[in-house]
N, C-alpha and C positions, 0 to 999 in steps of 0.2 A: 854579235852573238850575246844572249843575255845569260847572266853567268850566275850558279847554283848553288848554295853549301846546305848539305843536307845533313839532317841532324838527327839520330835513331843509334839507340841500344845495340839494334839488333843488323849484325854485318851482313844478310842477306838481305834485308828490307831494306840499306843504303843500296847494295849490289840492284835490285831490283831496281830503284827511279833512278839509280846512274843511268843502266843500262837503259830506260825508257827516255827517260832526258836526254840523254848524248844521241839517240837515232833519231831526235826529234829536233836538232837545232839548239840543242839547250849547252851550257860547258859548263861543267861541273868544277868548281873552283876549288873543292873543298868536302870534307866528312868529317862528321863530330859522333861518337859514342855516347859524348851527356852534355849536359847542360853549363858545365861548368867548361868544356872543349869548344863549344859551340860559342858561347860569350866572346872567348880567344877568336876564335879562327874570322869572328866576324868582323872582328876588330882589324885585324890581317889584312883581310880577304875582301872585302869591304864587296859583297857578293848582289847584285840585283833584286836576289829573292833567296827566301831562306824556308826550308822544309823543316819542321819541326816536330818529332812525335814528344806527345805528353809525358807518359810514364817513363822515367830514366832513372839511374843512379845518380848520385852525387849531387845532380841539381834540376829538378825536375822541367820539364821544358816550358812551364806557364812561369816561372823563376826565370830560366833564361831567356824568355821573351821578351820580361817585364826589362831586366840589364838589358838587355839590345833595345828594345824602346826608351831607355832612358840615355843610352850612350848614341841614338840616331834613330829620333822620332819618324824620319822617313820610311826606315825602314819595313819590307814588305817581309811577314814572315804569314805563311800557312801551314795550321795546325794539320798534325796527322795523327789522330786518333783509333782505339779501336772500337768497335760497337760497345754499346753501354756507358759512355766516358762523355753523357751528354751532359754532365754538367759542369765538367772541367772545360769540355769546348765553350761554353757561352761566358765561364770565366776567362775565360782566352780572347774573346770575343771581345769580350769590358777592358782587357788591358793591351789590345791594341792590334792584334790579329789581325790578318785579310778578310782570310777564311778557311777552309777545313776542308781534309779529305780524310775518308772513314774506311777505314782497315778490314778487310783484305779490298783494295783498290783497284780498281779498272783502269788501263790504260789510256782510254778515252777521256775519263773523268781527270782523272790527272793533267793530262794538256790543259784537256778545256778549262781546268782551273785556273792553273800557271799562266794560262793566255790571255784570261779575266783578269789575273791580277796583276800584270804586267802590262796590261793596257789603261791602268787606273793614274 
């Protein structure tokens, strides 16, 4: 089972891809509020794939990308943004990103992402 830590501000929008992740196969290892929890818990949790949204407190998520790309180049994170944030995405993009899901999200799209970049 390939294993999640998802990383969002905001405790309905983790609530929300838990609950779509976990009926899909996915196990959720982990939730981060910001960027600077998210660095932690990946360190931890050492997770498959990591869900990321941009705008956060304390450390914004294109911050905590960069520390997770430097403490494990391997690692698979996808950006969760909301519309209009096109240009934080493609700096996401430049420092090491998958790829990107655009807020408010489809359950479909979501998979089909995770399942793109978990087969890379």
């Amino acid at each position: 089972m390939k294993t999640v830590l998802i990383v969002d501000d905001m405790l309905f929008m983790r609530m929300a891809l838990k609950s779509i992740l976990e009926k899909n196969g996915f196990s959720v290892i982990g939730d981060a509020e910001n960027g600077v929890e998210a660095v932690k818990k990946y360190k931890e949790c050492a997770p498959d794939l990591v869900t990321m949204d941009i705008t956060m407190p304390e450390m914004s998520g294109l911050e905590a990308l960069k520390k997770i790309k430097e403490y494990d180049e391997n690692a698979k994170v996808i950006m969760v943004s909301a519309m209009g944030q096109e240009r934080f995405v493609k700096e996401a993009i430049m420092n090491g990103a998958n790829y990107f899901i655009a807020k408010p999200f489809k359950e479909a799209k979501v998979l089909e992402t995770l399942n793109k970049v978990m087969a890379w």
